[in-house]
DOMAR-289961 format. One record per residue (C-alpha): x, y, z. Coordinates in steps of 0.1 Angstrom, whole numbers, plus 2048, in hexadecimal, padded with zeros to 3 digits. Layout:
<atoms>
x, y, z
X, Y, Z
...
</atoms>
This chain:
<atoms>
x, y, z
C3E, C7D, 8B5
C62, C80, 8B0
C66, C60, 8C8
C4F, C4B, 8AE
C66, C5A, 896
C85, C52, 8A2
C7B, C2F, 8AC
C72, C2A, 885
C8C, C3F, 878
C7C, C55, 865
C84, C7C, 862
C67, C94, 86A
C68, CAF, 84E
C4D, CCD, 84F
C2E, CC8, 83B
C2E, CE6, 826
C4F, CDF, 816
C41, CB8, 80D
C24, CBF, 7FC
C31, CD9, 7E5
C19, CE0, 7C5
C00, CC5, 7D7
BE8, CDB, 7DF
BE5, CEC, 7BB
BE9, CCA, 7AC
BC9, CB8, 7C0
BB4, CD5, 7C2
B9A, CC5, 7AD
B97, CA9, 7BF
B95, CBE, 7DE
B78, CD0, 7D1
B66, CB3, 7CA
B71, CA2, 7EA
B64, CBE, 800
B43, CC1, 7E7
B3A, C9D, 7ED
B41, C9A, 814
B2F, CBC, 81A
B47, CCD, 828
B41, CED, 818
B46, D0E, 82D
B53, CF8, 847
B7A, CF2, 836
B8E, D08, 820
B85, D02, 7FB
BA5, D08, 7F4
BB9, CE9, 7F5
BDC, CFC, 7F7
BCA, D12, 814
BC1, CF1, 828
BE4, CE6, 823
BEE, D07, 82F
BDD, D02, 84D
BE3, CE2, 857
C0B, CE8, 850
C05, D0D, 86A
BFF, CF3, 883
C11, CD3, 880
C34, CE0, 870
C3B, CF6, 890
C3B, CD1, 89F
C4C, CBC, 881
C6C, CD9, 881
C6E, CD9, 8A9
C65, CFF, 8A7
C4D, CF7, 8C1
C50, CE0, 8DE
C33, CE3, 8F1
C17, D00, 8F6
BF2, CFF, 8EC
BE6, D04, 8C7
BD1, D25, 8C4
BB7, D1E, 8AA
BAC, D44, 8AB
BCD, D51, 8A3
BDA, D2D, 88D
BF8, D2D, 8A4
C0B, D1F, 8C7
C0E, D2E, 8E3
C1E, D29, 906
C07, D14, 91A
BFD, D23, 93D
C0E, D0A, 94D
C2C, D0A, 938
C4E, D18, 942
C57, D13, 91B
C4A, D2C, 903
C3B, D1D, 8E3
</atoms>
C-alpha cells in the first residue's frame, strides 16, 4: 500500500478524519441502501458505526500505526502475528 502510494504520489491520511460528518450526512441513503440489498442484521444500521468500523481496521494501516500482525475480528483490532517478531 504505501508503495502504490508513493509510486502515484499520493498521501495516505486515516479514514476517520476524511469522512467527517459523512456518515450523519448519508445516513438516509444508507438505510435505504442496506433495506434494498437485504443486508439487514448482517451490517451496522448505523452508517457512522460502519464507518467506524471499517476506519478501526484500515486507519491503523493508512497512519503506519501498524505494520504487520493479523486483524482480530472478535476483538476489532491487530495483533502480533505468531510468527511475527514485530508487535502489531
Amino acid at each position: 500500500m504505501n508503495a502504490t502510494a508513493e509510486y502515484r504520489e499520493a498521501v495516505l491520511r486515516p479514514l476517520a478524519a476524511l469522512l467527517g460528518n459523512l456518515g450523519t450526512e448519508r445516513q438516509e441513503a444508507w438505510s435505504t441502501f442496506i433495506g434494498s440489498a437485504g443486508l439487514e442484521g448482517i451490517v451496522p444500521s448505523s452508517y457512522p458505526d460502519a464507518i467506524n468500523l471499517v476506519a478501526t481496521f484500515i486507519d491503523p494501516l493508512l497512519d503506519g500505526s501498524v505494520q504487520s500482525g493479523q486483524w482480530d475480528p472478535h476483538s476489532g483490532s491487530w495483533v502480533k502475528s505468531p510468527a511475527d517478531p514485530e508487535r502489531a
